[in-house]
C-alpha positions as CSV (number, residue, x, y, z in Angstrom):
1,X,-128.5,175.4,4.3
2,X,-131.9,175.0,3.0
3,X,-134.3,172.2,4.8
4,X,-135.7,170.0,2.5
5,X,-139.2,169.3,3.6
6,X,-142.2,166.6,2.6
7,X,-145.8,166.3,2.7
8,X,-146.7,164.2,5.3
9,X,-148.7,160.7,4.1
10,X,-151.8,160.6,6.5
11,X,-153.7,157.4,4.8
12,X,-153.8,154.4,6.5
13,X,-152.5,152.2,3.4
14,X,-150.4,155.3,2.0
15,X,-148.3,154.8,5.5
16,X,-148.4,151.2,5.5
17,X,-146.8,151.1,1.7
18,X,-144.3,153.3,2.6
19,X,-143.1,150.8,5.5
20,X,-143.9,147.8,3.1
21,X,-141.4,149.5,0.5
22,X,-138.8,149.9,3.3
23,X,-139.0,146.1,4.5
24,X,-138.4,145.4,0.4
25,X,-135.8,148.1,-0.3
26,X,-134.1,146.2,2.6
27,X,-134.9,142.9,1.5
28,X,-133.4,143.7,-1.8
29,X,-129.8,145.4,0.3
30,X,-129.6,142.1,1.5
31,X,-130.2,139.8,-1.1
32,X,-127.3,141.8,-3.3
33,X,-124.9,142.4,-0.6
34,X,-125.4,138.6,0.7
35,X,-124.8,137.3,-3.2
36,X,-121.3,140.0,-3.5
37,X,-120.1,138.9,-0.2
38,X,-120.5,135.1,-1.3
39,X,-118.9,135.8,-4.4
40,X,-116.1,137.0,-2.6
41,X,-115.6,133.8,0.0
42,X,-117.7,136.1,3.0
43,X,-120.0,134.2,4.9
44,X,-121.6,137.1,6.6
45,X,-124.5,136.9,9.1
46,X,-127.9,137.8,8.1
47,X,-128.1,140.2,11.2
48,X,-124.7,142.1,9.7
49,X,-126.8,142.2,6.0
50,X,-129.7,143.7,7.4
51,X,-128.1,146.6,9.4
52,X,-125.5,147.5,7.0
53,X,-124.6,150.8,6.4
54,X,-127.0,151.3,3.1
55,X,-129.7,149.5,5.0
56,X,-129.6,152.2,8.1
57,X,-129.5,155.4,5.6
58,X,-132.2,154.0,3.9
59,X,-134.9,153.6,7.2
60,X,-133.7,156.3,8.7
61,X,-134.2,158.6,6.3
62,X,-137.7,157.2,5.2
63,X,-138.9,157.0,8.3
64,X,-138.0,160.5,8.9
65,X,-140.5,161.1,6.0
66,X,-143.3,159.4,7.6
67,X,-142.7,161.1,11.0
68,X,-145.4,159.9,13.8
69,X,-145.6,157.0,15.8
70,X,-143.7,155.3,13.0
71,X,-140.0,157.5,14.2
72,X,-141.2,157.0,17.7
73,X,-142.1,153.4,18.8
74,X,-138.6,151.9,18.5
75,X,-137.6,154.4,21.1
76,X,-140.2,153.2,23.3
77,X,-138.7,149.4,22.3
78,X,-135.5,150.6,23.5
79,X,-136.8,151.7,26.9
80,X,-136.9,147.8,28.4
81,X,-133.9,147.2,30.7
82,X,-133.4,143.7,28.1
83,X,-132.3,146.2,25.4
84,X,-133.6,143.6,23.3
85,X,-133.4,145.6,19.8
86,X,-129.7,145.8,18.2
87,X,-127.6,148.2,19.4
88,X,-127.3,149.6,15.7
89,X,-130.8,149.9,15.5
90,X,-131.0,151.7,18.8
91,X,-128.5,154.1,17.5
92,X,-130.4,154.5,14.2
93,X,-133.8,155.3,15.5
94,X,-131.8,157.6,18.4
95,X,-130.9,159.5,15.1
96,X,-134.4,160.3,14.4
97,X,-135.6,162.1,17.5
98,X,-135.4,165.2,15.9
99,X,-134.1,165.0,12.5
100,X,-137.5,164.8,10.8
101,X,-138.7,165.7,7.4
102,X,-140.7,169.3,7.9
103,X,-143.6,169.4,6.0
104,X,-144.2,172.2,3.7
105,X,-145.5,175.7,3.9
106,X,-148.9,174.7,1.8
107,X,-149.4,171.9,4.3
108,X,-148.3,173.8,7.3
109,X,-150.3,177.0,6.0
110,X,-153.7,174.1,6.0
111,X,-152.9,172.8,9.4
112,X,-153.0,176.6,10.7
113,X,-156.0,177.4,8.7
114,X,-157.7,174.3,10.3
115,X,-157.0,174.7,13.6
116,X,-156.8,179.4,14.0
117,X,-159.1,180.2,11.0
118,X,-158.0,181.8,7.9
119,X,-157.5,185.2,9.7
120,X,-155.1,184.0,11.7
121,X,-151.6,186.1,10.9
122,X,-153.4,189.3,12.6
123,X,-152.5,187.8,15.7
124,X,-149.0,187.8,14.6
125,X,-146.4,190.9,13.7
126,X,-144.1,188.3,12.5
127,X,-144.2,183.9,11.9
128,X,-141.9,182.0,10.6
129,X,-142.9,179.7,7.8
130,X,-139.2,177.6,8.3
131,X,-139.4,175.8,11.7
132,X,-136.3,175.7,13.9
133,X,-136.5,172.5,15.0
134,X,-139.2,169.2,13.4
135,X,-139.9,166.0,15.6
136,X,-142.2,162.7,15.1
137,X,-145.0,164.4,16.5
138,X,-144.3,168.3,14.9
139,X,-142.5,171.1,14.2
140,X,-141.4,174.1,16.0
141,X,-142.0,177.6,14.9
142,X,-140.1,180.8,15.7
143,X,-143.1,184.2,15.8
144,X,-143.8,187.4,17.5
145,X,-147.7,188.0,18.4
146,X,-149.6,191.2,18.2
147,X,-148.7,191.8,21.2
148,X,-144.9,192.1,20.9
149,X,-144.2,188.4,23.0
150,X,-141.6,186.2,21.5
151,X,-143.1,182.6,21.2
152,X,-142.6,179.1,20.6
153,X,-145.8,177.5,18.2
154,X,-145.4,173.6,17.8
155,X,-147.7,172.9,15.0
156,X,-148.7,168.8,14.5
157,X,-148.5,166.9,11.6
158,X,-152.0,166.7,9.8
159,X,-153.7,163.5,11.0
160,X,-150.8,162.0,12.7
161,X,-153.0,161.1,15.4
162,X,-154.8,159.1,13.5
163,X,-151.8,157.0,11.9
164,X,-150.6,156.2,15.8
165,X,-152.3,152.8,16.4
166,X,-151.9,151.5,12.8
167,X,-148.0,152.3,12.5
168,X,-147.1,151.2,16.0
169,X,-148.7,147.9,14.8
170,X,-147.0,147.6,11.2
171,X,-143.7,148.9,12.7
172,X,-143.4,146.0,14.5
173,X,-144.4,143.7,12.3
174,X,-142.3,144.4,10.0
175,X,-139.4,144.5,12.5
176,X,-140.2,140.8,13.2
177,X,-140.4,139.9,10.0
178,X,-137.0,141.1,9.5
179,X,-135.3,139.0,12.4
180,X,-134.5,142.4,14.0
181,X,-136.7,141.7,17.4
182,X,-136.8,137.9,18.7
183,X,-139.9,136.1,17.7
184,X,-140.0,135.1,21.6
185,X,-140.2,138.8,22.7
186,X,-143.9,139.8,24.2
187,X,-144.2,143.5,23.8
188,X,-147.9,143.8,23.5
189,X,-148.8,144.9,26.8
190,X,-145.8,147.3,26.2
191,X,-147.2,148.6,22.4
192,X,-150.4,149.1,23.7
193,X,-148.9,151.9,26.5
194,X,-146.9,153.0,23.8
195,X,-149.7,154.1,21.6
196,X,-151.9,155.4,24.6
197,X,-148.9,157.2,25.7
198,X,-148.6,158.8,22.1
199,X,-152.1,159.3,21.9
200,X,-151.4,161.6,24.8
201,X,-148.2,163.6,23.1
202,X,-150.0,164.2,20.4
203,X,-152.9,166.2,22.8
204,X,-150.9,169.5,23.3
205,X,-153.9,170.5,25.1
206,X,-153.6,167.8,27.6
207,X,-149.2,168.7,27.5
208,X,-150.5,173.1,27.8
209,X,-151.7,171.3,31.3
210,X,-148.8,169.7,32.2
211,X,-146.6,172.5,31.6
212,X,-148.6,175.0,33.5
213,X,-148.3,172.2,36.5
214,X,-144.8,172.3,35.8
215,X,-145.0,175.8,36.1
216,X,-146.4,175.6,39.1
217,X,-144.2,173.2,40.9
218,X,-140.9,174.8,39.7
219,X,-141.9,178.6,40.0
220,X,-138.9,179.6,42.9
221,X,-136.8,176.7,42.1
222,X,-133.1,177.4,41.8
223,X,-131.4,176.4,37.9
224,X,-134.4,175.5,36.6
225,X,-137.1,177.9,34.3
226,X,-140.3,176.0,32.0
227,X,-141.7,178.3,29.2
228,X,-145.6,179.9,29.7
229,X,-148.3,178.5,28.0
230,X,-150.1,181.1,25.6
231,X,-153.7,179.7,25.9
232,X,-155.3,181.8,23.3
233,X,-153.1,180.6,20.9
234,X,-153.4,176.8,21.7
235,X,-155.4,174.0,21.0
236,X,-155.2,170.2,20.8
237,X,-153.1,170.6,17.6
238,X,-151.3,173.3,18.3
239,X,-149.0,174.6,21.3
240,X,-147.8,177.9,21.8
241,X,-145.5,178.9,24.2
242,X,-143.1,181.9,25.1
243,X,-140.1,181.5,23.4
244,X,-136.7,180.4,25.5
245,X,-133.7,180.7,24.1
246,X,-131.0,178.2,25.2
247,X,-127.7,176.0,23.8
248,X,-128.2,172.8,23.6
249,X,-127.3,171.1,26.8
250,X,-125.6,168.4,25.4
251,X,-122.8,171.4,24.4
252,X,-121.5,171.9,27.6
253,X,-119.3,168.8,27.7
254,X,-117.2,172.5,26.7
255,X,-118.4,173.7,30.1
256,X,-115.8,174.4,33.4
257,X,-116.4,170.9,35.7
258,X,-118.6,173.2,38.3
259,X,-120.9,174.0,36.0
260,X,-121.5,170.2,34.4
261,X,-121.8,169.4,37.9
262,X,-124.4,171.8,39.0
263,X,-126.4,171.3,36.0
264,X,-126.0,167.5,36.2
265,X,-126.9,167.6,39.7
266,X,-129.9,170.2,39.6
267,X,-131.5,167.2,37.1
268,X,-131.0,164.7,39.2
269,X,-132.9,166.6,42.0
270,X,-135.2,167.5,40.0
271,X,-136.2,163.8,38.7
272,X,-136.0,162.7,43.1
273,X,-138.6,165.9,43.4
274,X,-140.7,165.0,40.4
275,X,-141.6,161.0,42.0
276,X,-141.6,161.8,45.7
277,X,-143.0,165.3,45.5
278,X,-144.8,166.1,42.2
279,X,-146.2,162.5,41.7
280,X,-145.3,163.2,38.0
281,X,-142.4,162.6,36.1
282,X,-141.5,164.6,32.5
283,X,-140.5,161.0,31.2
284,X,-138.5,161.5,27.7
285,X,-135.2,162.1,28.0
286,X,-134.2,163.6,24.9
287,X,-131.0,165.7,25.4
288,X,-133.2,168.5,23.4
289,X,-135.8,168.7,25.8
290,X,-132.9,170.6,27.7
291,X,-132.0,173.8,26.9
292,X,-128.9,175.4,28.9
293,X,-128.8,179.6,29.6
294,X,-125.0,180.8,29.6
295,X,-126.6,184.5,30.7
296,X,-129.3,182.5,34.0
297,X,-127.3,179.2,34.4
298,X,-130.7,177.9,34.0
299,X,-131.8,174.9,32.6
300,X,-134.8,175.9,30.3
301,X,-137.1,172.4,31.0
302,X,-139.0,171.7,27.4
303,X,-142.0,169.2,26.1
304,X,-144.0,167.6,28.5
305,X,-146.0,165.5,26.0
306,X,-144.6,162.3,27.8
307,X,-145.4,163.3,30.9
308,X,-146.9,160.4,33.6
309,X,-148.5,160.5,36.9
310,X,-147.6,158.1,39.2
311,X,-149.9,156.6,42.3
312,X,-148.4,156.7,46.0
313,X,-148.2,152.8,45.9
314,X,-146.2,153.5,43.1
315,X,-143.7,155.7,44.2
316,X,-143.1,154.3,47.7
317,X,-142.0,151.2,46.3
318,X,-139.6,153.0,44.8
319,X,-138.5,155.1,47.6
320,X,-138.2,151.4,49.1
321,X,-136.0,150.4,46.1
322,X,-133.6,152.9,46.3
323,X,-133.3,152.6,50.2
324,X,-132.9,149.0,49.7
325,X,-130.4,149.4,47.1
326,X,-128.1,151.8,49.0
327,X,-128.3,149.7,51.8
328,X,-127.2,146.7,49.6
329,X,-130.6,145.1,51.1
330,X,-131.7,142.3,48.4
331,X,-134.6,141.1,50.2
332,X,-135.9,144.8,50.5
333,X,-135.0,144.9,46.7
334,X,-137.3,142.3,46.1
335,X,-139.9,143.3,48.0
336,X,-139.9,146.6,46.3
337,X,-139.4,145.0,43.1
338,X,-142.8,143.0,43.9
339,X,-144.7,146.2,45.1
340,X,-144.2,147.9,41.6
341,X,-145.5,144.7,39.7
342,X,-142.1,144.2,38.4
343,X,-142.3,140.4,38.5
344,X,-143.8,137.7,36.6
345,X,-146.0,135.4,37.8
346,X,-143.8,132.2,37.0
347,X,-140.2,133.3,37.5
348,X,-137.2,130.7,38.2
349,X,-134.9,131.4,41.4
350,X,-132.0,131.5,38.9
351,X,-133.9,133.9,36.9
352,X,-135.3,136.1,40.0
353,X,-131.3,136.0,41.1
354,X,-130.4,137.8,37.5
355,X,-133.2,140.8,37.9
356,X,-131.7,141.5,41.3
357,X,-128.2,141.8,40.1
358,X,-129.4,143.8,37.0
359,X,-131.4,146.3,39.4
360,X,-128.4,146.6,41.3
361,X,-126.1,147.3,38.3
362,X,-128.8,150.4,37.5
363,X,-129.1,151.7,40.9
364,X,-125.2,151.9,41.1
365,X,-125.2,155.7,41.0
366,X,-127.4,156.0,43.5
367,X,-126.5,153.1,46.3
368,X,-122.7,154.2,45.6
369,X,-123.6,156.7,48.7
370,X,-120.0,158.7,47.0
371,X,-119.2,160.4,43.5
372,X,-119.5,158.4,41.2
373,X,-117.4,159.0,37.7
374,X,-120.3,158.0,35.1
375,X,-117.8,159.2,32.3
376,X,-115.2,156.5,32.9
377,X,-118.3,154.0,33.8
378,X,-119.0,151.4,31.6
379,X,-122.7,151.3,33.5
380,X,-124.5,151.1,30.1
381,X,-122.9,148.5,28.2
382,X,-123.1,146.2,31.4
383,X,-126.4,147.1,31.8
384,X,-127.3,145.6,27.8
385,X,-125.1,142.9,28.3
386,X,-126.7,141.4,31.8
387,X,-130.2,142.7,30.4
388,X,-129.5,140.7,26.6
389,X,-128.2,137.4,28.6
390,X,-131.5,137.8,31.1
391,X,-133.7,137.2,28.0
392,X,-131.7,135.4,25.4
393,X,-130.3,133.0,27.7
394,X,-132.6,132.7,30.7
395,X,-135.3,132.8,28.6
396,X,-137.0,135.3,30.9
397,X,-139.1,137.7,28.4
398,X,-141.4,139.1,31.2
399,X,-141.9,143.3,30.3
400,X,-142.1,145.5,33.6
401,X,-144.9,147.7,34.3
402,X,-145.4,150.7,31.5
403,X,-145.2,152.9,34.7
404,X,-141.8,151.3,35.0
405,X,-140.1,151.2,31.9
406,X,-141.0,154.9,31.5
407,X,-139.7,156.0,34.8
408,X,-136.4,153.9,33.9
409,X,-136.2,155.4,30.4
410,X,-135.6,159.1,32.5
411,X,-133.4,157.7,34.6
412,X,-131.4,156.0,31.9
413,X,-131.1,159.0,29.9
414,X,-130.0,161.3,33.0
415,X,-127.0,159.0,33.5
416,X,-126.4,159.5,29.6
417,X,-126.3,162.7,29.8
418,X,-124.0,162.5,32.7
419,X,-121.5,160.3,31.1
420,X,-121.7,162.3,28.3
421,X,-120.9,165.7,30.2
422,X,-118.0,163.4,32.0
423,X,-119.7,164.3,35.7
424,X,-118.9,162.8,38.8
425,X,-121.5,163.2,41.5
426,X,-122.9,161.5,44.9
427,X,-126.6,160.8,43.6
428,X,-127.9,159.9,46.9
429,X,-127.3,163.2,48.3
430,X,-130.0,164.2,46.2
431,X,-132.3,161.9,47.1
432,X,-134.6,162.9,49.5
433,X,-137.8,160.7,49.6
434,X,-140.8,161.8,52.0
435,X,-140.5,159.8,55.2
436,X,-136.8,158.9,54.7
């Protein structure tokens, strides 16, 4: 199958039209569904207009046009433990992690230009122009250098960096103008993290750092392998890497039990060793940032572009937090809870009683202190529906710490990935926090 690719829109107001025309392609789904479902007795809701079926092909697919910050900031919505956005929006914009447009080969062949010099194929025996796999950020591309070494080149999007702070802005705009985030919801604090933390992804010099740290850290560990960073060949727009081959990890819910289990389980040391060892956590989940070897039984570890470093202050209240938890301690919860900065200022008891219960609904796994079956769990859906009645009814609209919400984004998307490959594992045995 061929893969249809676009030029990527770099102007400010060539980006912001191409939202605008979304919010009135939408406008106008709605206004001729709502008049046919009147017409036929219906008295449908406006939220079941705006997300209907026509309505998500239609953002999904343009937004996997514009690519940048504008695919990637409702993920970052959908990171708050409210779960505040609709689940068929979060579904939508889960859609788009890596299902965007590719630009094509004249574009791609500029960016390369740009950032190698036009000389730059003798470095190469073989590059190839199709990339085999495109994100919000950029695309992957499969080559061979001079030198005979397989590699990895991610190649960014011409001037996406410089369409972050603008599209994270008329994103949500025009998701509040279309009733699809409550008017009442604060998420500044939360956007502005967002677009430094994008800022950051989009350095893939700053990520060639992280994943020779990485490197580093996980060079005799067991299950686990991160690809090598081909210096010569980087810069801050392009990243090139030795090439690992892999399945897709999210294919072995095909796997024999052991081996979900020891993957599964490797991950969730891994995440205990990145707080309370590295003082860094790799914090986007994507299943495709996992790659599984049949051959190794490794798990190849890809893109550190989110990648955070966390203070001791930090991560000792959290070591304090999941001590408390498995000790059903909710006076050691709160404390920790207060140590991170998880609290608001002004915060009613009733409302102070509904984040403990939440907290302990998350930590679940790992206060069980036995397996726990997180494919017959219903641990997500409990968690939106405490999280939606928190905000909606309590009226308590506080946002965590950034530090926060990123660390729970990982966490939430390692027990997806364990539901999804039907595990069930004892979590605390894995966790191992200095001074425990």
């Amino acid at each position: 199958m061929v893969m249809k690719s676009s030029k990527v829109p770099h102007g400010k107001w060539s980006r912001f039209g191409a939202l605008a025309s979304i919010a009135g392609r939408v406008a106008s789904n709605v206004a001729w569904e709502g008049t046919k479902q009147f017409a036929q007795g219906n008295r449908p809701s406006r939220k079941d207009l705006v997300m209907s079926p026509a309505n998500i092909a239609h953002v999904a697919d343009k937004l996997a046009d514009l690519r940048g910050a504008a695919m990637k900031v409702g993920q970052l919505l959908s990171m708050d433990a409210g779960d505040l956005i609709p689940p068929e929006l979060s579904d939508l914009l889960a859609r788009l992690r890596n299902h965007a447009t590719p630009m094509p080969p004249a574009q791609l062949k500029a960016v390369l230009n740009e950032q190698w010099g036009d000389n730059w194929q003798a470095e190469f025996t073989h590059f190839r122009f199709s990339p085999i796999a495109s994100a919000s950020i950029g695309q992957v591309h499969e080559a061979y250098t001079d030198a005979g070494d397989k590699v990895a080149v991610k190649v960014q999007y011409p001037r996406i960096k410089d369409s972050i702070d603008s599209d994270v802005d008329n994103v949500i705009t025009l998701l509040r103008l279309s009733g699809l985030i409550p008017k009442e919801a604060n998420y500044q604090a939360l956007l502005d993290e967002a677009k430094q933390q994008l800022h950051d992804e989009a350095d893939y010099l700053k990520e060639a750092q992280s994943l020779i740290r990485f490197g580093t850290h996980l060079k005799d560990a067991d299950g686990l392998v991160v690809p090598k960073v081909h210096s010569a060949l980087t810069s801050d727009r392009i990243l090139t890497m030795s090439y690992m081959a892999g399945e897709p990890i999210e294919q072995l819910d095909r796997a024999s039990e052991a081996v979900r289990q020891r993957v599964v389980s490797r991950l969730f040391q891994l995440l205990f060793e990145e707080v309370f060892m590295f003082g860094e956590v790799q914090t986007d989940p994507n299943f495709a940032n996992y790659l599984y070897q049949p051959d190794t039984g490794r798990v190849v570890l890809l893109d550190f572009g989110a990648t955070r470093q966390y203070a001791p202050t930090f991560t000792d209240g959290y070591r304090k937090l999941f001590l408390a938890a498995i000790e059903k301690d909710n006076a050691g919860i709160e404390a920790a809870l207060t140590q991170i900065g998880f609290f608001a200022e002004h915060i009613l008891p009733e409302q102070k009683a509904s984040v403990l219960e939440l907290v302990n609904t998350a930590c679940e796994p790992i206060a069980a202190d036995a397996p726990f079956a997180f494919g017959q769990a219903d641990l997500a859906t409990r968690l939106r529906n405490r999280g939606v009645a928190l905000s909606m009814e309590q009226g308590y609209w506080h946002t965590p710490p950034a530090d926060a919400l990123f660390l729970h984004r990982k966490i939430a998307g390692l027990y997806l990935l364990a539901a999804k490959l039907d595990v069930t594992l004892n979590v605390s045995g894995y966790f191992y926090p200095p001074g425990d």
